[in-house]
Every structure is written in C-alpha cells, then in structure tokens.
C-alpha positions in Angstrom: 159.3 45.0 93.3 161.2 48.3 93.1 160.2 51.2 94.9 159.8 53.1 91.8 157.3 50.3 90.7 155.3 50.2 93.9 154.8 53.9 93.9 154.1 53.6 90.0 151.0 50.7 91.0 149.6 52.7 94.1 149.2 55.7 92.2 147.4 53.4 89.0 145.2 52.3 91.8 144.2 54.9 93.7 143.5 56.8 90.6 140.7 54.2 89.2 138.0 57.6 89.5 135.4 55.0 88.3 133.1 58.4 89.4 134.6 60.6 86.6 132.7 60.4 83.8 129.6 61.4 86.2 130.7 63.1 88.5 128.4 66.4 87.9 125.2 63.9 87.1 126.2 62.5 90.7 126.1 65.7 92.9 123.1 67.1 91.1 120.9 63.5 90.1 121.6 61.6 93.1 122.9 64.3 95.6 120.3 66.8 94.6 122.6 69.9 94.5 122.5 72.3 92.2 125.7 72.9 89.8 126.3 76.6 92.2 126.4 73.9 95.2 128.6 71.4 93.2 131.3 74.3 92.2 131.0 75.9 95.6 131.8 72.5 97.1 134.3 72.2 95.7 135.9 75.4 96.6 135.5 74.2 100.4 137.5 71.4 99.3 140.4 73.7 97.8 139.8 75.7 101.4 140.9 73.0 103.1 143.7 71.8 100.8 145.1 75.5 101.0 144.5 74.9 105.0 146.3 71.7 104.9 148.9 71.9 102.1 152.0 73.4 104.4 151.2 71.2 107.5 151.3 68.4 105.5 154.1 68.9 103.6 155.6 69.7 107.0 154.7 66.2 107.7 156.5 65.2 105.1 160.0 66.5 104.9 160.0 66.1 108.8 158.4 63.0 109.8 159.5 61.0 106.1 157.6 61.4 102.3 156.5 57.6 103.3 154.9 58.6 106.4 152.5 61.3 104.4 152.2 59.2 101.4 150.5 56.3 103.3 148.7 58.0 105.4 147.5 60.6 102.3 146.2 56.9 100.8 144.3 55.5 103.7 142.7 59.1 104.2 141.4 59.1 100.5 139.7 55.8 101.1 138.0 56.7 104.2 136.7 60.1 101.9 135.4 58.1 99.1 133.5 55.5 101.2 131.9 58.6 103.3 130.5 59.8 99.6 128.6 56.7 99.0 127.0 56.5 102.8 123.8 59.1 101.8 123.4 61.4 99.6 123.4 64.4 101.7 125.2 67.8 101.6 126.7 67.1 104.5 128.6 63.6 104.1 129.5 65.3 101.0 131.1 67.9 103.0 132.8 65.3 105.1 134.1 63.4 102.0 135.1 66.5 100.5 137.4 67.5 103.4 138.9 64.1 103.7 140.0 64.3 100.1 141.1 67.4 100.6 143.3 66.2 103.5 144.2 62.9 101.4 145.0 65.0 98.8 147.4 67.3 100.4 149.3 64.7 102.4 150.1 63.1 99.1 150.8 66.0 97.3 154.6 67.2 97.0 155.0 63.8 99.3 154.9 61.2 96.2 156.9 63.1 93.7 159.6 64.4 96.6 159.5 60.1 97.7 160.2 59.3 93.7 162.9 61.7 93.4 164.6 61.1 96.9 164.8 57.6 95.3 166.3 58.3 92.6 169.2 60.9 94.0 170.4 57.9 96.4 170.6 55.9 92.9 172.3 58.9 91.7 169.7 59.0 88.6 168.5 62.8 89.3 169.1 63.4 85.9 166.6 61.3 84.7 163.5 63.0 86.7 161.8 64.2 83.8 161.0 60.4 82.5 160.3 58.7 85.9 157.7 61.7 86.6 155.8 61.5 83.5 156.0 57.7 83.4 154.1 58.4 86.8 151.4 60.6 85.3 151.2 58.3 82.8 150.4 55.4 85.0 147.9 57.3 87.0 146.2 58.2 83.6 146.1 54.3 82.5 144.4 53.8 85.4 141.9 56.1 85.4 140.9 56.2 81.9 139.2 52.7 81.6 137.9 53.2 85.1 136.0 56.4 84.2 134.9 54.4 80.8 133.8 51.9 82.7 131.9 54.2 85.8 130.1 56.0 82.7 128.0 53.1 81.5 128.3 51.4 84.9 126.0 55.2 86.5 123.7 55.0 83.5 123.1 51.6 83.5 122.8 50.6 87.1 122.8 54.0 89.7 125.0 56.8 90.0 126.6 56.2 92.8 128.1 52.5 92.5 131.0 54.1 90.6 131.9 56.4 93.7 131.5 52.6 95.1 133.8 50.9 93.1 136.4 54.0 93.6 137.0 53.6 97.1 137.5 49.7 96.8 140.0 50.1 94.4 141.1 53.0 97.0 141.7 50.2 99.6 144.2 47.9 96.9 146.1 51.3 96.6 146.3 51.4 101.0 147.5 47.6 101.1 150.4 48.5 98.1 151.4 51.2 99.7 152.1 50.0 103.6 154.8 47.8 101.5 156.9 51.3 99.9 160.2 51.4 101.7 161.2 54.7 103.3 164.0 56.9 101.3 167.1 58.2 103.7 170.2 60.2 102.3 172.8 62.5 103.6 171.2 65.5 103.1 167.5 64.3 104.4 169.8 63.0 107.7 171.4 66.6 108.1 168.3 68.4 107.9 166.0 66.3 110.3 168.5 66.7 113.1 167.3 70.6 112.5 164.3 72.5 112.8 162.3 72.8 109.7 160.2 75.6 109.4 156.2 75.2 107.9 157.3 78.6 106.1 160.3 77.0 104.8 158.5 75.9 101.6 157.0 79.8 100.9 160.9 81.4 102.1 162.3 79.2 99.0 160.0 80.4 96.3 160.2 83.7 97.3 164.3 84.1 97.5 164.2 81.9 94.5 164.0 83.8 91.5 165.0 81.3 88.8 161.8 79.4 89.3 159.7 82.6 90.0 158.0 82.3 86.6 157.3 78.6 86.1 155.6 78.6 89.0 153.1 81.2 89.0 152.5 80.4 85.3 152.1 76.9 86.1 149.8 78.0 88.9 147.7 80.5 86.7 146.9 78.1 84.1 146.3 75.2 85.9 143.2 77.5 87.9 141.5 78.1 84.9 142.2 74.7 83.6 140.6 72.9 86.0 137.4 74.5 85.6 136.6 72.4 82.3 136.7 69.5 84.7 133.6 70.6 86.2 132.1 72.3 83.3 132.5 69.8 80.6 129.7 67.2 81.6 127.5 69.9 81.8 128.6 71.3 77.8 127.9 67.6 76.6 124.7 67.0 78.1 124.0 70.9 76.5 124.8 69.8 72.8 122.9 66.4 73.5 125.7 63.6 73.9 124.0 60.5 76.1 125.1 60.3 79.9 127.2 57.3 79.1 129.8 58.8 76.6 130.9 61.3 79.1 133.5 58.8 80.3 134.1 58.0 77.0 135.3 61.9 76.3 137.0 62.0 79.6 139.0 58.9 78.6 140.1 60.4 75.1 140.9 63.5 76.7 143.1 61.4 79.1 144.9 59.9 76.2 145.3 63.1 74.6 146.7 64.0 78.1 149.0 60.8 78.5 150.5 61.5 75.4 151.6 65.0 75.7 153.2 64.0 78.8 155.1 60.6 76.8 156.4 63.2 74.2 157.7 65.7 76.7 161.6 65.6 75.5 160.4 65.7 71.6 157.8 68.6 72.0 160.9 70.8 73.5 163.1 69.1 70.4 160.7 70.5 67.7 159.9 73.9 69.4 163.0 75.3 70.5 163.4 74.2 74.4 161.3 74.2 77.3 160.0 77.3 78.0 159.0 77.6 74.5 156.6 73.9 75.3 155.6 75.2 78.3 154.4 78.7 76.0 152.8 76.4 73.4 150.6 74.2 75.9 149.4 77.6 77.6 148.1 78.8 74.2 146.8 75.6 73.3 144.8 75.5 76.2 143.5 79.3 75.7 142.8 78.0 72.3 140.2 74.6 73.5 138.3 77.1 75.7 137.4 79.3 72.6 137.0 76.4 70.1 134.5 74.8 73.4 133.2 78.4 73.6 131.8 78.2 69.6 130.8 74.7 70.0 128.3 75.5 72.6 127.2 78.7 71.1 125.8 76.8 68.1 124.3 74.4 70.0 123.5 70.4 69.7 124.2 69.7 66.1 127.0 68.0 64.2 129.4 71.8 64.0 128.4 72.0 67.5 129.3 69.0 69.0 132.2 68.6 66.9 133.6 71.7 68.4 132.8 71.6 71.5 134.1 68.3 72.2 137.1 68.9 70.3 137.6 72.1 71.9 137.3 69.8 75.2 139.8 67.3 74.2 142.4 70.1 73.5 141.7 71.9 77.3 142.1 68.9 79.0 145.3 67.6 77.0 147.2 70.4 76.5 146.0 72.4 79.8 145.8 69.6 83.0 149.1 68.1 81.2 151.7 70.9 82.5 152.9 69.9 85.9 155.7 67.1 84.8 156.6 69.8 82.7 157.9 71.4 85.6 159.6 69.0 87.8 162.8 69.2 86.9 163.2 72.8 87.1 161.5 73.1 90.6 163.9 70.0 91.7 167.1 71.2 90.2 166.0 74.6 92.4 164.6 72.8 95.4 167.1 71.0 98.3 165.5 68.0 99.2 165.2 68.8 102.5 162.4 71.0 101.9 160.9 69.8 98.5 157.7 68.5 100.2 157.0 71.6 101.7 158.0 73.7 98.9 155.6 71.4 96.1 153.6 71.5 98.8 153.4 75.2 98.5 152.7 75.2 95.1 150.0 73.3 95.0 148.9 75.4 97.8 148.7 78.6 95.6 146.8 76.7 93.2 144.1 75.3 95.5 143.5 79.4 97.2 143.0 80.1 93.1 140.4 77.3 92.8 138.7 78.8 95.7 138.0 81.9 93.6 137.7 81.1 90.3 134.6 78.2 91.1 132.1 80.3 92.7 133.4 82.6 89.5 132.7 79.8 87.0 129.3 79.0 88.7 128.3 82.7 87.9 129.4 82.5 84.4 127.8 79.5 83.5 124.0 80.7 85.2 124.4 83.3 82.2 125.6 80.3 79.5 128.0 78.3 79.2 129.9 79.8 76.0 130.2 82.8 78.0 132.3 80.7 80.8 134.5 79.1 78.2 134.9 82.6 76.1 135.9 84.2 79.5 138.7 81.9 80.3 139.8 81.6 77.0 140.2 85.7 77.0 141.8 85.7 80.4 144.2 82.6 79.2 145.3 84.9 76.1 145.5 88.2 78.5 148.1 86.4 80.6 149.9 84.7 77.7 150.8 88.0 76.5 151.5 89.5 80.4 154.0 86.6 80.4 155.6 87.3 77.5 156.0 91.2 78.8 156.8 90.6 82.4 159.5 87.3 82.0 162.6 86.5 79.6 163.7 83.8 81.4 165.0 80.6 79.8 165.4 77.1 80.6 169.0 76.0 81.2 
C-alpha cells in the first residue's frame, strides 16, 4: 500500500466520530453540563490547541511530519477513551486537552506529510485533488459512523458512541505506525539548521500574497464552526427526535464531501478561485440567516424545513473551505516550514474559537435565532470588508 493510501485509511479511521450526532445530548444528558459549560469547554480545548499548535508543528518540520502524525494518532485515542471513564467535568477536561494536543500534532503534520510525498514524486501540481480526496475520505468515514452513533445513543446509552470512537481510534494508531517517513533535498538542508517555533508566524507575515486567504479562511471558519455546536440544540428546538441528529449531520457531510469533489468545476463556472472561495463565504452567511428564520418560526413544517436546510448549507458550504486553500498556501510555503506555518493557521483559528464560544453561549441563553441572525450579519459585514480591503487574485 502507498503512502498516499495509508495516510488516506488512518484518516477514514480515526475520523469514525461515532459521538457526532450526540455530541451536545452527551455533555448535557450524561455529563450533566449545561450548554454555557459545553461551549466554554470547548474554548479550553481551543486554549490549548492555540498553546500547542507552534510547538507541535515545531515537532514536525524538525523531528519529521511522521513523527507528529503518529504520535497526534495515539494521543487522540488516549483522549477519547478518558471521555468514556466517568462522566465528570473533569475527565472531560482531561479528554479535552488530549484532543486538543492530538489535534495539533496532527494538524499542518498530515497535509505537509501528503504533499512532501508528492514533491519527491514530483506530482506538486496535483495537490488540490490528493487534498480533497483526503477530506473526502475522512468525511466517508465519519458520516455513517455519526448515522450509526445517533441511533446507537438513543437506543442503548449516550456514551457507547464516544466508546466505539476511540476503538476505531486504536485501528487508526496500528495503520499509522506502518506510514513511511518523507525525506527530500530541501527537508535535508533545512534540518541541519535551526528552525525557529516563530518561523511559521515570520512567513505569513512577510508573505503578502497569501495575506488574504488566510485570514478570510480564518474568519469564516470561527463563525462556522459554531453551528457544530449549535445545531443539535436548533433540532431538538423545532422537535426532530434525538436519533435523526446523525442523520442531518451525515447529509450535511455529503453536502460537504461534494463541494470539496467539485472544487476544479466550481472555479470553472464562477470565474476562478477567489471568486469560489467569495461564493462559499456568502453561502455560508446565507445558511445562518435561512437557520436563523427556521427557528424563529418554530417546530412546524416551514420551520423545520428551514432550519435544517439553512443547516445543511452552513455546514457544506462553510466547514468545506480549507482544501480550498492548499495549494495557494503550498505554492507560498517552503517545505521546510510548512508544518509550522499550517500549523500557525490553524493556530489563529483555534485563539478565535476561544472567543466566539463563550460569545455563542451568550447568544443562544437569549434564543437561538438571535445566535444564527448574528453570525449571519457579521458573515455579510466581513464579506463586504473583504471586498473593500483585498483585490487580490488567484494566479
């Protein structure tokens, strides 16, 4: 099996989130916390992902992308089996901060390890498709796992999906140990050096071509993360049963997966990719106001009709970005320091989490609508900033 290939089936595997599709019901049912608690846990979790993004990605431009990866894998399983030990705030701190280390040491490390891979096959050029196929794997294997965790929590308990997610976890540890290590002339030059933790931050900011993909990329992927937390709440609001949140999830997915597969015709029809990347911001501002009506009117047909389609849209068009971007941040990017610089990416996106949670927690103590009609506004303020502030094309 190619390395491509192994890569492809850990990242299936570790992404079998059998807990998905009740996630909220989990924390709050079984865990007892309240949906402030949930959200603010979850900033702690982007605390420490900010804490540990740079020193990871350190890790893995200095000590090898393989190195982090694996280790990022085994990490995440020890987090998800701490979740299902008790249901107490504080192994869900510990789990929390495990994924949050997990999470950085793969982040930046699995993308810079797919592409280093490529550039030794001299195959660079065809980034865009292995990257997405990625995301697309990682999407086939969550959505029947959160399909699945959905009837599984309302059928059995609430936690055996957690359960099932860090076995699956484990398969994802044993595939990866077997990923071969990626070595090329310019990786070689640069480890006989010293690399700098800053070295990822320095790049983006003497690097003014990608200035504006990344801090849009950055802005909207904030605010649209926060339908991930906010969605099971909206469909137990308008009266859909516990075990069709997976179900949503999964469509959403789909509606996620192919976005991604139709990357290269979505910049064919509009124009090129800066004008995709301008039409999957809008589309996103537009699912928070169409989720916005939907729970304003409340649990009938209209309203669930809207609301979940306004759902479907946020999470396809809005969590969808990121392969968007890869090859302009790795045509702009030596490889040297692409971990750390991804790394530092993600990093600014993590710090924003921080904030916006705690803000989303507020919102939605006052309703719902008013959460999704505030980040629908915001969306639309900085669609228009972006227009004013950048001209910049796609080469």
């Amino acid at each position: 099996m190619s390395n491509i290939k192994k890569i492809y089936l850990t990242g299936f595997l570790r992404n079998m989130h059998f807990f998905g599709g009740v996630m909220v019901p989990m924390f709050m049912d079984w865990g007892g916390l309240s949906f402030l608690t949930v959200l603010l846990l979850q900033s702690w979790f982007n605390i420490c992902i900010f804490a540990f993004e740079i020193p990871t990605g350190y890790v893995a431009d200095r000590y090898g992308r393989k190195t982090s990866y694996v280790l990022g894998v085994f990490v995440g399983m020890i987090g998800f089996f701490t979740y299902t030990l008790k249901p107490e705030l504080a192994y869900f701190v510990a789990g929390e901060t495990l994924l949050a280390l997990s999470s950085a040491l793969i982040s930046g490390a699995d993308e810079a390890l797919l592409y280093d891979t490529l550039l030794v096959q001299d195959l660079q050029s065809t980034a865009d498709k292995v990257v997405g196929n990625y995301r697309r794997i990682q999407l086939s294997g969550s959505i029947p796992a959160i399909i699945l965790g959905g009837f599984l929590g309302e059928r059995f308990n609430l936690i055996l999906p957690m359960q099932l997610t860090a076995f699956a976890s484990c398969l994802a540890f044993l595939v990866s140990l077997t990923i071969a290590e990626i070595s090329h002339n310019d990786v070689k030059a640069t480890t006989k050096q010293r690399i700098h933790l800053m070295a990822g931050l320095k790049h983006l900011r003497e690097t003014p071509v990608i200035r504006p993909y990344w801090i849009d990329f950055v802005i909207v992927n904030i605010i649209a993360r926060s339908i991930l937390w906010m969605y099971q709440p909206i469909l137990g609001h308008i009266g859909v049963p516990l075990r069709y949140f997976g179900v949503v999830q999964a469509t959403a997915m789909l509606i996620e997966l192919l976005v991604i597969s139709n990357m290269l015709h979505l910049d064919t029809v509009v124009g090129n990719r800066n004008k995709t990347l301008m039409l999957t911001r809008r589309l996103t501002m537009l699912g928070f106001l169409i989720t916005c009506a939907g729970v304003y009117i409340g649990a009938t047909h209209t309203g669930q009709l809207l609301a979940i389609s306004g759902i479907l849209i946020t999470f396809g068009f809005g969590l969808s970005r990121r392969p968007f971007y890869t090859q302009i941040f790795n045509e702009h990017i030596p490889s040297a320091i692409r971990a750390t610089t991804l790394s530092s990416i993600s990093m600014f996106s993590s710090l924003g989490v921080v904030f916006v949670n705690p803000l989303t927690g507020i919102l939605t103590s006052q309703s719902l609508a008013c959460a999704c009609g505030t980040y629908g506004t915001l969306l639309g303020v900085w669609d228009r900033l972006n227009q004013l502030m950048y001209r910049t094309k796609v080469e």
